[in-house]
N, CA, C and O atoms as a GROMACS GRO file, in nm:
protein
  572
    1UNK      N    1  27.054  19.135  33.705
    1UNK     CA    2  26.990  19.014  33.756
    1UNK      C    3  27.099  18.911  33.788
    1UNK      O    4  27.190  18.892  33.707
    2UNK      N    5  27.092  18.830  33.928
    2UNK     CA    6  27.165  18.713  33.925
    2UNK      C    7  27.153  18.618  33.837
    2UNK      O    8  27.038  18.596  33.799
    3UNK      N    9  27.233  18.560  33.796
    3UNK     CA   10  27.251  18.454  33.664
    3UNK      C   11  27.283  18.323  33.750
    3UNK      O   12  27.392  18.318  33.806
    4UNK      N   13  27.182  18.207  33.765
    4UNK     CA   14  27.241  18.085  33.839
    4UNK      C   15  27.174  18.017  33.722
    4UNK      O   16  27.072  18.066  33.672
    5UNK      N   17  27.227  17.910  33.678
    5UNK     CA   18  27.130  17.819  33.615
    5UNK      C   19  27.104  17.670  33.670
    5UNK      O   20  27.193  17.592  33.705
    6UNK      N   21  26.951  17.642  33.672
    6UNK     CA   22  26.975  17.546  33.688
    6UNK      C   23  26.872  17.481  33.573
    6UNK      O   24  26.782  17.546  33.520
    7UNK      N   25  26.911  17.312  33.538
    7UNK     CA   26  26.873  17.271  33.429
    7UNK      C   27  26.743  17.224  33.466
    7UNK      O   28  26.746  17.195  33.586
    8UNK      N   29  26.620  17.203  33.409
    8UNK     CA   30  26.513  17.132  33.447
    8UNK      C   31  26.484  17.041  33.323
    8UNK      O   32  26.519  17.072  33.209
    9UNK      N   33  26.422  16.932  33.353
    9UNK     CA   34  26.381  16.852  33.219
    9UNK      C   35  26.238  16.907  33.149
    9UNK      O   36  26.144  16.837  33.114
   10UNK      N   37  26.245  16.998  33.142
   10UNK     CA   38  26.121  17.055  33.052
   10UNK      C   39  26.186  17.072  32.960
   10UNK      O   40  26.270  17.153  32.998
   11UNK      N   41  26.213  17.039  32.817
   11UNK     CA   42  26.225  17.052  32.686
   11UNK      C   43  26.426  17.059  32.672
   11UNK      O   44  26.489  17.081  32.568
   12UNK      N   45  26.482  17.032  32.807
   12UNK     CA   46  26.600  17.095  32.782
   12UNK      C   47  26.636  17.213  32.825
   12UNK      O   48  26.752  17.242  32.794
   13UNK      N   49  26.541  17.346  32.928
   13UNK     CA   50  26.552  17.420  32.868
   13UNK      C   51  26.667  17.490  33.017
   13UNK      O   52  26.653  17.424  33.119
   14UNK      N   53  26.732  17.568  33.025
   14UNK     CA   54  26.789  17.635  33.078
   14UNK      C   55  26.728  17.757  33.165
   14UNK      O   56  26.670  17.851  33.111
   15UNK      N   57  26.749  17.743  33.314
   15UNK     CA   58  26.692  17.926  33.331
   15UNK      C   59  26.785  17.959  33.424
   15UNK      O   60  26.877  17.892  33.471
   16UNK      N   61  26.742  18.103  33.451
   16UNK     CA   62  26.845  18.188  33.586
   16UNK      C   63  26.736  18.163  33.701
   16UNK      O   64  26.658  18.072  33.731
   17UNK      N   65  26.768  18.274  33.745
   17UNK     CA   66  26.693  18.300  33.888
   17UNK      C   67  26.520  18.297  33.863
   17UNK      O   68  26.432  18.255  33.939
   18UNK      N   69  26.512  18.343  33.762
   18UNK     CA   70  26.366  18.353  33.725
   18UNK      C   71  26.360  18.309  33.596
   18UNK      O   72  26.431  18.360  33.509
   19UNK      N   73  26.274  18.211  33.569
   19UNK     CA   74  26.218  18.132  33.437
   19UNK      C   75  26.055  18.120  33.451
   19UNK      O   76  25.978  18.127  33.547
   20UNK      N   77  26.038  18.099  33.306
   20UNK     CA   78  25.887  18.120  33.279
   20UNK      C   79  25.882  18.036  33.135
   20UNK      O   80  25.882  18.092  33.025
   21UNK      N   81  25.878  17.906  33.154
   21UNK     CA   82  25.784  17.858  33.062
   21UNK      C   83  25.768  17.906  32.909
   21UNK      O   84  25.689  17.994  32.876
   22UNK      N   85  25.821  17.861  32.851
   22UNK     CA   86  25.746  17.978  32.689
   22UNK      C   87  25.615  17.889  32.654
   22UNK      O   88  25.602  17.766  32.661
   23UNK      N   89  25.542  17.968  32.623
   23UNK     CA   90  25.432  17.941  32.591
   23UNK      C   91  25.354  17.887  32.514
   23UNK      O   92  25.231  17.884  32.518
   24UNK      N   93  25.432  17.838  32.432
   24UNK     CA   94  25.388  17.729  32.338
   24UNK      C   95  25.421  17.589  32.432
   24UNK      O   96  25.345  17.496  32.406
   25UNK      N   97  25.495  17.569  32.506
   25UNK     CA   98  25.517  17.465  32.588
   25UNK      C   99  25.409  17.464  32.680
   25UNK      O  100  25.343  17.360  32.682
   26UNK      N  101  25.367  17.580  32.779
   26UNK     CA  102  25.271  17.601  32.835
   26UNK      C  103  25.126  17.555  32.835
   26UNK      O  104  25.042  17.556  32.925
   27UNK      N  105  25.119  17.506  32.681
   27UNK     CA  106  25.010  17.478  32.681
   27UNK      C  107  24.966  17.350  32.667
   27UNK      O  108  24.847  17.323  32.647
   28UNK      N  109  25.108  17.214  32.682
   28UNK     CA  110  25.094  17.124  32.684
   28UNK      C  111  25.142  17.072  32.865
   28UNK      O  112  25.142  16.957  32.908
   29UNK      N  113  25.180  17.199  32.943
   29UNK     CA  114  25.177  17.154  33.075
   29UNK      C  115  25.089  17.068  33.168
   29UNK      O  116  24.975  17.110  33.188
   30UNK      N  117  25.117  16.982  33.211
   30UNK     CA  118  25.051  16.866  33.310
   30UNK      C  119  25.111  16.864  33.452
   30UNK      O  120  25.184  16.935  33.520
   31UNK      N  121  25.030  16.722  33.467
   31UNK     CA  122  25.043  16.751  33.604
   31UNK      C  123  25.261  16.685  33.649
   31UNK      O  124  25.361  16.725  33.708
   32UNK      N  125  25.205  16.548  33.555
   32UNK     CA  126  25.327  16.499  33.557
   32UNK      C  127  25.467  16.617  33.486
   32UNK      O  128  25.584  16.624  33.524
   33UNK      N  129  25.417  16.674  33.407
   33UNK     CA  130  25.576  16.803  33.434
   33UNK      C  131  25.591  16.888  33.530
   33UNK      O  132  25.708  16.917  33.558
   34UNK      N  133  25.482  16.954  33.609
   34UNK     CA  134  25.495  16.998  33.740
   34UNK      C  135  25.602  16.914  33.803
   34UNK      O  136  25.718  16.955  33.805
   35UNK      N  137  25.558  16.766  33.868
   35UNK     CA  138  25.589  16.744  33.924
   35UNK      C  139  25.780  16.664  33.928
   35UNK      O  140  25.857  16.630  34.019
   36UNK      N  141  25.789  16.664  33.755
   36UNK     CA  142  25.915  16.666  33.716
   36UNK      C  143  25.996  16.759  33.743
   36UNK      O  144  26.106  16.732  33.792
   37UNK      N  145  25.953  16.906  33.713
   37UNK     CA  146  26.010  17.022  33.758
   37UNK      C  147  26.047  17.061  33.911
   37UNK      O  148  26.145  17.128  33.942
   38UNK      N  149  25.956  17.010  33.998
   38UNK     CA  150  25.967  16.995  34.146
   38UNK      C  151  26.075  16.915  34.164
   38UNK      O  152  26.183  16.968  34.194
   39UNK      N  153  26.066  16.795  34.150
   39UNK     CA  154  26.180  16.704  34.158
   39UNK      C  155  26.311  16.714  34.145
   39UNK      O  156  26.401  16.667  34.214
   40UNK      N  157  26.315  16.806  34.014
   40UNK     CA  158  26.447  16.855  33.965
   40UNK      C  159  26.480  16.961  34.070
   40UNK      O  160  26.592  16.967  34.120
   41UNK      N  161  26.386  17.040  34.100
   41UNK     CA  162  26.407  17.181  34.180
   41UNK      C  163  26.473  17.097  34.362
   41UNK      O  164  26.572  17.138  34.423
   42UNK      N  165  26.411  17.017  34.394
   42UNK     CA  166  26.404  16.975  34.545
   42UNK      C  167  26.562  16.892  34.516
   42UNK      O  168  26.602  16.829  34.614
   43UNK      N  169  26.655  16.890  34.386
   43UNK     CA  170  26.752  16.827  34.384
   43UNK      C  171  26.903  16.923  34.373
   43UNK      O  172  27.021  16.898  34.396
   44UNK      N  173  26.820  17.059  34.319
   44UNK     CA  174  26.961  17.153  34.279
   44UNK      C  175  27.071  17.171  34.377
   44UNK      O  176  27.049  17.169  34.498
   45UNK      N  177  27.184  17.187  34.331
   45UNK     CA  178  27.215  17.255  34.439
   45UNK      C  179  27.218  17.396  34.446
   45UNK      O  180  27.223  17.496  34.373
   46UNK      N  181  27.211  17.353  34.594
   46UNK     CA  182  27.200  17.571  34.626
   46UNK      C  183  27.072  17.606  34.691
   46UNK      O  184  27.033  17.708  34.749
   47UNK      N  185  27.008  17.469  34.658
   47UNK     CA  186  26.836  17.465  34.657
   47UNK      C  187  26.762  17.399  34.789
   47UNK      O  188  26.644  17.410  34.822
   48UNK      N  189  26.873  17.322  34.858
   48UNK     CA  190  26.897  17.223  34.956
   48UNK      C  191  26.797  17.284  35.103
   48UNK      O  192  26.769  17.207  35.195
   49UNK      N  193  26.775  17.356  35.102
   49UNK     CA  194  26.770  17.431  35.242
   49UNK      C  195  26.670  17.504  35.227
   49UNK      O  196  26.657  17.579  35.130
   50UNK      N  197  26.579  17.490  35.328
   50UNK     CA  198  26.438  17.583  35.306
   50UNK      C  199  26.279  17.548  35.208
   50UNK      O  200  26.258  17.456  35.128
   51UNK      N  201  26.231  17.606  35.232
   51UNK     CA  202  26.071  17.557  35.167
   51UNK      C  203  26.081  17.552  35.009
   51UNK      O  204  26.149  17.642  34.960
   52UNK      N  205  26.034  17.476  34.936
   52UNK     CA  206  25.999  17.513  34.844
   52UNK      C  207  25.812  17.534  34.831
   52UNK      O  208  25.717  17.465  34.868
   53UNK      N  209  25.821  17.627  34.780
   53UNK     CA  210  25.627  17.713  34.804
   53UNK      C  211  25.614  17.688  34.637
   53UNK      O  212  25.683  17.722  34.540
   54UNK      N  213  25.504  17.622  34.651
   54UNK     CA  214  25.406  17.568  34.538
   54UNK      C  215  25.290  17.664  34.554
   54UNK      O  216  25.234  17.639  34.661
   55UNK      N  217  25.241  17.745  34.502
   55UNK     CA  218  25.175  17.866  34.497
   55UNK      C  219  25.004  17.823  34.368
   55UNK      O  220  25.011  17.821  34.245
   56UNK      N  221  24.943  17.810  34.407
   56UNK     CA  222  24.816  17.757  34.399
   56UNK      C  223  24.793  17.686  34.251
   56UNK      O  224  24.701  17.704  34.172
   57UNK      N  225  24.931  17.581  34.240
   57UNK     CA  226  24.891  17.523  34.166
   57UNK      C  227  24.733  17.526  34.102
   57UNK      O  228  24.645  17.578  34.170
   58UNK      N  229  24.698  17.465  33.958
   58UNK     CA  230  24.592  17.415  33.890
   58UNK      C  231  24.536  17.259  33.910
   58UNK      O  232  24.429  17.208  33.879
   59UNK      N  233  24.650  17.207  33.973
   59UNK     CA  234  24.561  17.068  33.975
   59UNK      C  235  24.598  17.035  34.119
   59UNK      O  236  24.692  17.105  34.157
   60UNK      N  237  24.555  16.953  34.205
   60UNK     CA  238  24.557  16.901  34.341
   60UNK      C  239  24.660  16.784  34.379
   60UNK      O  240  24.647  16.662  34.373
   61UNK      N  241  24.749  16.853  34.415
   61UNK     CA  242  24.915  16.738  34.444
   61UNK      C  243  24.876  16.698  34.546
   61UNK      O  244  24.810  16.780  34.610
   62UNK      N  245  24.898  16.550  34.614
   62UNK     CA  246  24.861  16.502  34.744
   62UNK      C  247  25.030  16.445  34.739
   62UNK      O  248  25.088  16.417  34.634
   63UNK      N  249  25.088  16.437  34.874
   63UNK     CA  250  25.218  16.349  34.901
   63UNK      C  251  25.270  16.253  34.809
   63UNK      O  252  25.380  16.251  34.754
   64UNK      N  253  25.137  16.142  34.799
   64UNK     CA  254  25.179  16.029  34.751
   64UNK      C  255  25.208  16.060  34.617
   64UNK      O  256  25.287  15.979  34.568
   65UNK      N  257  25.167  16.162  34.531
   65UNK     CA  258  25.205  16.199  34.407
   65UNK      C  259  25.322  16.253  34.399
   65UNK      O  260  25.398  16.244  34.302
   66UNK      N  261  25.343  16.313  34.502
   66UNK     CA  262  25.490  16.377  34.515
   66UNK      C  263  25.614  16.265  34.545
   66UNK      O  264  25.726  16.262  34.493
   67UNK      N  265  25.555  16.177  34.644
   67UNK     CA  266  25.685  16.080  34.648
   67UNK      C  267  25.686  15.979  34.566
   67UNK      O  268  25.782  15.902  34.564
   68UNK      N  269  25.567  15.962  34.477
   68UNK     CA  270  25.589  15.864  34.396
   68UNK      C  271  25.673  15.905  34.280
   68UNK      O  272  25.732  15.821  34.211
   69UNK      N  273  25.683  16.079  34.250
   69UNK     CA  274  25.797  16.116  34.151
   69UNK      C  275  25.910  16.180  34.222
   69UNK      O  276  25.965  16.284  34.187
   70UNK      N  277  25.945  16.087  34.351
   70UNK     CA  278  26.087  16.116  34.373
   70UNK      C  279  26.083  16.271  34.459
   70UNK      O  280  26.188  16.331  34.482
   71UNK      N  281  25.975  16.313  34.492
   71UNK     CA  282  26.035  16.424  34.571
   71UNK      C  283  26.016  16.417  34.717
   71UNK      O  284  25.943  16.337  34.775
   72UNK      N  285  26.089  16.506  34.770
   72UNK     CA  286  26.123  16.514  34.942
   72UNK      C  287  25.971  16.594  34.950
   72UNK      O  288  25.937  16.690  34.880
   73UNK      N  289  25.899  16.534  35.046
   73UNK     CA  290  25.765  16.606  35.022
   73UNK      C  291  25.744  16.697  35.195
   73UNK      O  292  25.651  16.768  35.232
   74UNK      N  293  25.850  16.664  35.257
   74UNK     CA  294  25.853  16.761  35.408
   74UNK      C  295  25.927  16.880  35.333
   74UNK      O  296  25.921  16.988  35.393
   75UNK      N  297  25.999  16.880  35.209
   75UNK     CA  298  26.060  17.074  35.162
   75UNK      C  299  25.936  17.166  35.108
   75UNK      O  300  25.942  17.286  35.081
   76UNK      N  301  25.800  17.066  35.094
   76UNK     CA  302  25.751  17.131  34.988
   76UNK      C  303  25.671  17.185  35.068
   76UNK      O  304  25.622  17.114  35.155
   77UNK      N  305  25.638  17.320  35.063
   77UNK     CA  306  25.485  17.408  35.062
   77UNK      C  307  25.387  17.409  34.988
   77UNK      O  308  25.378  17.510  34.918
   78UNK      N  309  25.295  17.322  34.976
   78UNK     CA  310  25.180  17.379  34.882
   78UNK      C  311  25.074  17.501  34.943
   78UNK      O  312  25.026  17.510  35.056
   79UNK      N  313  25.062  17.566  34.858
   79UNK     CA  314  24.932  17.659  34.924
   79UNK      C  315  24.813  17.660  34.809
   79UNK      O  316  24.829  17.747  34.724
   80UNK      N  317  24.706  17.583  34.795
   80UNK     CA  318  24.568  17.570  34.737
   80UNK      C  319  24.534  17.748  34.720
   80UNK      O  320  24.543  17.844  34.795
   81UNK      N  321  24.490  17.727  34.577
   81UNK     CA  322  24.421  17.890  34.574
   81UNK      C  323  24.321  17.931  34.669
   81UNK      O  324  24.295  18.048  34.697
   82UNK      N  325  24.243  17.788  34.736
   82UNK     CA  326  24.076  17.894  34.798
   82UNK      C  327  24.166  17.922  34.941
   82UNK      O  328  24.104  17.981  35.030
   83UNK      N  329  24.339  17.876  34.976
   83UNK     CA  330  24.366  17.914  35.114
   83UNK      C  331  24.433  18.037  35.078
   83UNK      O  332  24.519  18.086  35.151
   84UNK      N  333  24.408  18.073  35.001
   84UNK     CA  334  24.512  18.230  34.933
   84UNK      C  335  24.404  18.340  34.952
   84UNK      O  336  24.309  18.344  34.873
   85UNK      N  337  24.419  18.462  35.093
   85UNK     CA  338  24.371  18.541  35.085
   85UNK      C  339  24.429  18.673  35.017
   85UNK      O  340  24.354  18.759  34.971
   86UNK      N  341  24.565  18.682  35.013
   86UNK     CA  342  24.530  18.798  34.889
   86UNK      C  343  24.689  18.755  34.838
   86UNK      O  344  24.793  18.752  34.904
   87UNK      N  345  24.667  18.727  34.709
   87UNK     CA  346  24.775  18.647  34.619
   87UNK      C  347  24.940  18.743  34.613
   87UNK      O  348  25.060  18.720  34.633
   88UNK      N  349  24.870  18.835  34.581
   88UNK     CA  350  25.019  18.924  34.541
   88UNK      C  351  25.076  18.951  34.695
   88UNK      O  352  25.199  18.954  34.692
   89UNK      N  353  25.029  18.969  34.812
   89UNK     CA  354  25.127  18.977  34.911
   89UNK      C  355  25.166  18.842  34.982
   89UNK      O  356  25.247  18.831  35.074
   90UNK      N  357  25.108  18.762  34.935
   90UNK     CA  358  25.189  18.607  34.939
   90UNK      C  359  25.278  18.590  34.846
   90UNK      O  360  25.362  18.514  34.894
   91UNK      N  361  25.312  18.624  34.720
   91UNK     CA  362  25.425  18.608  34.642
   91UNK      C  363  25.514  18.716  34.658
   91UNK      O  364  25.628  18.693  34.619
   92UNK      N  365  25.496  18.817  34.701
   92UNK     CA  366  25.619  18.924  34.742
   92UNK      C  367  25.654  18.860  34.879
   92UNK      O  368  25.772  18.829  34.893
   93UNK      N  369  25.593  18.843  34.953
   93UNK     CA  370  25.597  18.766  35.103
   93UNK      C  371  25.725  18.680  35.077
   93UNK      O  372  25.839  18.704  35.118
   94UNK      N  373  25.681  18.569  34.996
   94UNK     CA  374  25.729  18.440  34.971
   94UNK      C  375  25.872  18.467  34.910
   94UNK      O  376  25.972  18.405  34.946
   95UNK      N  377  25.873  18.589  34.790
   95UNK     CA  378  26.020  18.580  34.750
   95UNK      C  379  26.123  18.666  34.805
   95UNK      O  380  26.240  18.661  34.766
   96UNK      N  381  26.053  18.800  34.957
   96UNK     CA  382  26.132  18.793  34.999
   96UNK      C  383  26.164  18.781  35.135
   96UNK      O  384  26.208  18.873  35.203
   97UNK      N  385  26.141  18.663  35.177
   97UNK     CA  386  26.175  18.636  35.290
   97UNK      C  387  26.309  18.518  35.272
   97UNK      O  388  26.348  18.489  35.159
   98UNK      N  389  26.374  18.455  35.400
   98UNK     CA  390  26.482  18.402  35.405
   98UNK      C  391  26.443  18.246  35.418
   98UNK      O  392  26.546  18.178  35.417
   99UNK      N  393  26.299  18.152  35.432
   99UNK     CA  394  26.295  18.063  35.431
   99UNK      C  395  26.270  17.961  35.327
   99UNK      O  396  26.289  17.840  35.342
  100UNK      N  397  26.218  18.027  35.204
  100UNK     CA  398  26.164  17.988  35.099
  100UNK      C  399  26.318  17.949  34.996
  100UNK      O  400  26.395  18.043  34.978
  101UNK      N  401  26.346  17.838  34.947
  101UNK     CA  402  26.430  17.805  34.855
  101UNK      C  403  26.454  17.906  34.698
  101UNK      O  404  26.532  17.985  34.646
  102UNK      N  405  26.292  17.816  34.667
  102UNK     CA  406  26.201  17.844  34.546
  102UNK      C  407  26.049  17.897  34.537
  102UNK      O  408  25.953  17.889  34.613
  103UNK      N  409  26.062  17.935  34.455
  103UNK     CA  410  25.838  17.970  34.439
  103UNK      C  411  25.837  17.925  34.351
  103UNK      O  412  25.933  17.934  34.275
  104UNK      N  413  25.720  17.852  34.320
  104UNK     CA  414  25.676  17.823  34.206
  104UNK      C  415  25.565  17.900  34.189
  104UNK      O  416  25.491  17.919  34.286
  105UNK      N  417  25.543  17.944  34.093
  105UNK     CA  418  25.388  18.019  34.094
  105UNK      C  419  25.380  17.947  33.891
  105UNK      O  420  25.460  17.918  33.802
  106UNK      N  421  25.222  17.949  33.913
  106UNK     CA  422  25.135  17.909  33.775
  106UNK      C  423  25.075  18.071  33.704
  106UNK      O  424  24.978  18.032  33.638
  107UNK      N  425  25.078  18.141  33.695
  107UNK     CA  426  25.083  18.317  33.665
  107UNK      C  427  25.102  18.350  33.497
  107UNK      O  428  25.212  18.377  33.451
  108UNK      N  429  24.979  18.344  33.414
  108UNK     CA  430  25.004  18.346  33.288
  108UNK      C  431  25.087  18.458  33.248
  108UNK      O  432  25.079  18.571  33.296
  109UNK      N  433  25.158  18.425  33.170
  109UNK     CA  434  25.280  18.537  33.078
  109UNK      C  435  25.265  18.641  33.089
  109UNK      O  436  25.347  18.722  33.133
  110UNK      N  437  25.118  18.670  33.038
  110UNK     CA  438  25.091  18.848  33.002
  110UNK      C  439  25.069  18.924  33.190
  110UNK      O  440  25.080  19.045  33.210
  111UNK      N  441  25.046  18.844  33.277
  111UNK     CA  442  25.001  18.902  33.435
  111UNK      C  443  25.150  19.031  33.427
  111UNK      O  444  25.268  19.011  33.397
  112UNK      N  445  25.073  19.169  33.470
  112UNK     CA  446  25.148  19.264  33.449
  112UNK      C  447  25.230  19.256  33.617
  112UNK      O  448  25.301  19.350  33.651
  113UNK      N  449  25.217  19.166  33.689
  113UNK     CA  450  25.296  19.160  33.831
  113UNK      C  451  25.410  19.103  33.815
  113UNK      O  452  25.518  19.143  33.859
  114UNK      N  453  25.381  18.976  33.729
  114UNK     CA  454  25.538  18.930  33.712
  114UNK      C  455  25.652  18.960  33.683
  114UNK      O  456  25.763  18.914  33.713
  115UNK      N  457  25.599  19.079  33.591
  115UNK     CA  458  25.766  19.137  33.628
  115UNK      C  459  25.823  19.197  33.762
  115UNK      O  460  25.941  19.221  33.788
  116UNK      N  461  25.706  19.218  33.848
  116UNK     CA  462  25.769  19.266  33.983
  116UNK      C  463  25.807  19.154  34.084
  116UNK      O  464  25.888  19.145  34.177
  117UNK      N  465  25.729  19.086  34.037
  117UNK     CA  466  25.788  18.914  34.095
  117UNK      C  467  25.940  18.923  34.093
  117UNK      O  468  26.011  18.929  34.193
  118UNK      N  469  26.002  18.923  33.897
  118UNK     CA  470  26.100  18.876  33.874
  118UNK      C  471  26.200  18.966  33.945
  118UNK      O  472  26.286  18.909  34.012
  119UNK      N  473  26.201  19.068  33.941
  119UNK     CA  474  26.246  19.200  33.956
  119UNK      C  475  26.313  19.164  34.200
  119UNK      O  476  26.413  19.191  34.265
  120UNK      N  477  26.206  19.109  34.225
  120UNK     CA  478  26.230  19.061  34.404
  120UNK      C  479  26.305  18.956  34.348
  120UNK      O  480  26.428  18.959  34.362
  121UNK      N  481  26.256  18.870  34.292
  121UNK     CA  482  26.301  18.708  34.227
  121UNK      C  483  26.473  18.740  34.262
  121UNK      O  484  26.548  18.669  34.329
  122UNK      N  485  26.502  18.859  34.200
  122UNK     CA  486  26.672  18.904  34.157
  122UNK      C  487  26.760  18.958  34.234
  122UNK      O  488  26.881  18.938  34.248
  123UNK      N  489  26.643  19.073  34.313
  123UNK     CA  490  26.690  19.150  34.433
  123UNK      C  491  26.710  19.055  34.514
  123UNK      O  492  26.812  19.082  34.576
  124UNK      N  493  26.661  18.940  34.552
  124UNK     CA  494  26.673  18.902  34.732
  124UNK      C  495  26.729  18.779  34.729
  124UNK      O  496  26.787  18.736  34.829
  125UNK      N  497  26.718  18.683  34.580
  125UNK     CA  498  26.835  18.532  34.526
  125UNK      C  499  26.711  18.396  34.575
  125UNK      O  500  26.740  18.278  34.593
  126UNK      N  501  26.562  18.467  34.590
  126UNK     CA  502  26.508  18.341  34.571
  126UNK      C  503  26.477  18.342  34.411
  126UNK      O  504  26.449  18.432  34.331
  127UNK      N  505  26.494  18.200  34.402
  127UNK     CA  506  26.435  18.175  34.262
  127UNK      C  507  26.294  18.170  34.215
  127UNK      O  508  26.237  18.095  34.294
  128UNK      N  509  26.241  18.197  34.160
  128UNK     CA  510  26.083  18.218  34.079
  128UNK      C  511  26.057  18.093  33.983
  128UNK      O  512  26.158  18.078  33.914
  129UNK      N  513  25.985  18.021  33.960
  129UNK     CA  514  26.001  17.935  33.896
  129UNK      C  515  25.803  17.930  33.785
  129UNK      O  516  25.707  17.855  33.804
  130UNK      N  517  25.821  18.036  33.687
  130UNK     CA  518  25.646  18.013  33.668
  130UNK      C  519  25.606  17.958  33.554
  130UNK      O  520  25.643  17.997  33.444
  131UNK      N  521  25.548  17.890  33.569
  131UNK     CA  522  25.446  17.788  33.476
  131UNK      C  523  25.330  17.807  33.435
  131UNK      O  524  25.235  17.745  33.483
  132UNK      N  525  25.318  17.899  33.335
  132UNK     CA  526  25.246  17.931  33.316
  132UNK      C  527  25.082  17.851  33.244
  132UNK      O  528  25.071  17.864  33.122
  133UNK      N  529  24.972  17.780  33.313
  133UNK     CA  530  24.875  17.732  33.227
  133UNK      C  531  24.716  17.771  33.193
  133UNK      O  532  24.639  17.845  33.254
  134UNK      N  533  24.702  17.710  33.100
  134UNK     CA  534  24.580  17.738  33.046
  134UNK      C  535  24.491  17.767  33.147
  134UNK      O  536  24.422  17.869  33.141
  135UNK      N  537  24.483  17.660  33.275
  135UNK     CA  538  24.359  17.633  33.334
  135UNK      C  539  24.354  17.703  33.455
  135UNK      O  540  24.261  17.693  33.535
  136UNK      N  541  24.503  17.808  33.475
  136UNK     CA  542  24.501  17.957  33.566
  136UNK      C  543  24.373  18.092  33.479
  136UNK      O  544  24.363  18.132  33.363
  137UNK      N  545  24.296  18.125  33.613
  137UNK     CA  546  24.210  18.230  33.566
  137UNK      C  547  24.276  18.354  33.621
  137UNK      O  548  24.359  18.357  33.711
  138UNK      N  549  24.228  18.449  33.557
  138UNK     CA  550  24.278  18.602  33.583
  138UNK      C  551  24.246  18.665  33.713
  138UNK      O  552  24.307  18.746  33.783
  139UNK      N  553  24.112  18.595  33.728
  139UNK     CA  554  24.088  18.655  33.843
  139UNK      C  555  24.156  18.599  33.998
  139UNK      O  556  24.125  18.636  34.111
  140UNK      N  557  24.229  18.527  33.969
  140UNK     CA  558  24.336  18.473  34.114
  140UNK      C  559  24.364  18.573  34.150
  140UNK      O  560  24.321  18.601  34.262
  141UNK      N  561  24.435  18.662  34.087
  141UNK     CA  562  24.516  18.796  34.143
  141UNK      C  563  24.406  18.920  34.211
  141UNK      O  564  24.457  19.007  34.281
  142UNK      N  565  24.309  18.920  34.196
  142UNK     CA  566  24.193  18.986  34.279
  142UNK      C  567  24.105  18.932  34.382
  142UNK      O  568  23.991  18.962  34.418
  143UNK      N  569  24.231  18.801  34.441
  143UNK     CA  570  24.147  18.730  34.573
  143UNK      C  571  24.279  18.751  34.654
  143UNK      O  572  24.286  18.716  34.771
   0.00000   0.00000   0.00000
């Protein structure tokens, strides 16, 4: 796996190419650390260039939420779950193509795809970025 780190203000914590939330943190995720984590992400370097894809978030980001915490809101992609016709070939899509920075995807821990996420995440040098929360249902991945 490529090893880049970059720091995010979630707890301190450190990741590579692909990070995931531990799950005891997970379950105090909001909207305002999303959008801390974005912020940090739309600042890395390395990160500068290209979309960042917000992948059907749990709660409803509008601009003004985004620029009111400091982020460049023309890098960002959001894609709403009900515009997601079939999830898993939008996140293989997304990590490997050449325009996408970052993904963020919300994809609880145990989802047996993510490791194939992480696995493109490594092969192709986009970063994965998942957050995993409570208020993601299982059944996303069968739309």
């Amino acid at each position: 796996m490529i090893q880049h780190s970059y720091p995010l203000p979630l707890s301190g914590i450190q990741f590579g190419k692909t990070f995931t939330l531990p799950a005891k943190a997970a379950t105090t995720l909001n909207v305002q650390a999303v959008l801390t984590t974005l912020a940090a992400l739309t600042q890395q370097q390395g990160l500068q260039h290209g979309w960042l894809l917000v992948i059907a978030p749990p709660w409803q980001l509008t601009k003004q939420m985004l620029e009111q915490a400091g982020i460049q809101s023309q890098r960002i992609l959001l894609i709403p779950q009900k515009q997601i016709g079939r999830f898993d070939n939008l996140m293989r899509d997304a990590l490997t193509c050449s325009t996408c920075s970052a993904v963020v995807s919300f994809l609880p821990e145990d989802q047996h795809e993510l490791e194939d996420y992480r696995y493109l995440s490594a092969k192709y040098g986009t970063p994965l970025v998942n957050l995993p929360t409570d208020a993601f249902v299982q059944h996303q991945m069968a739309h």
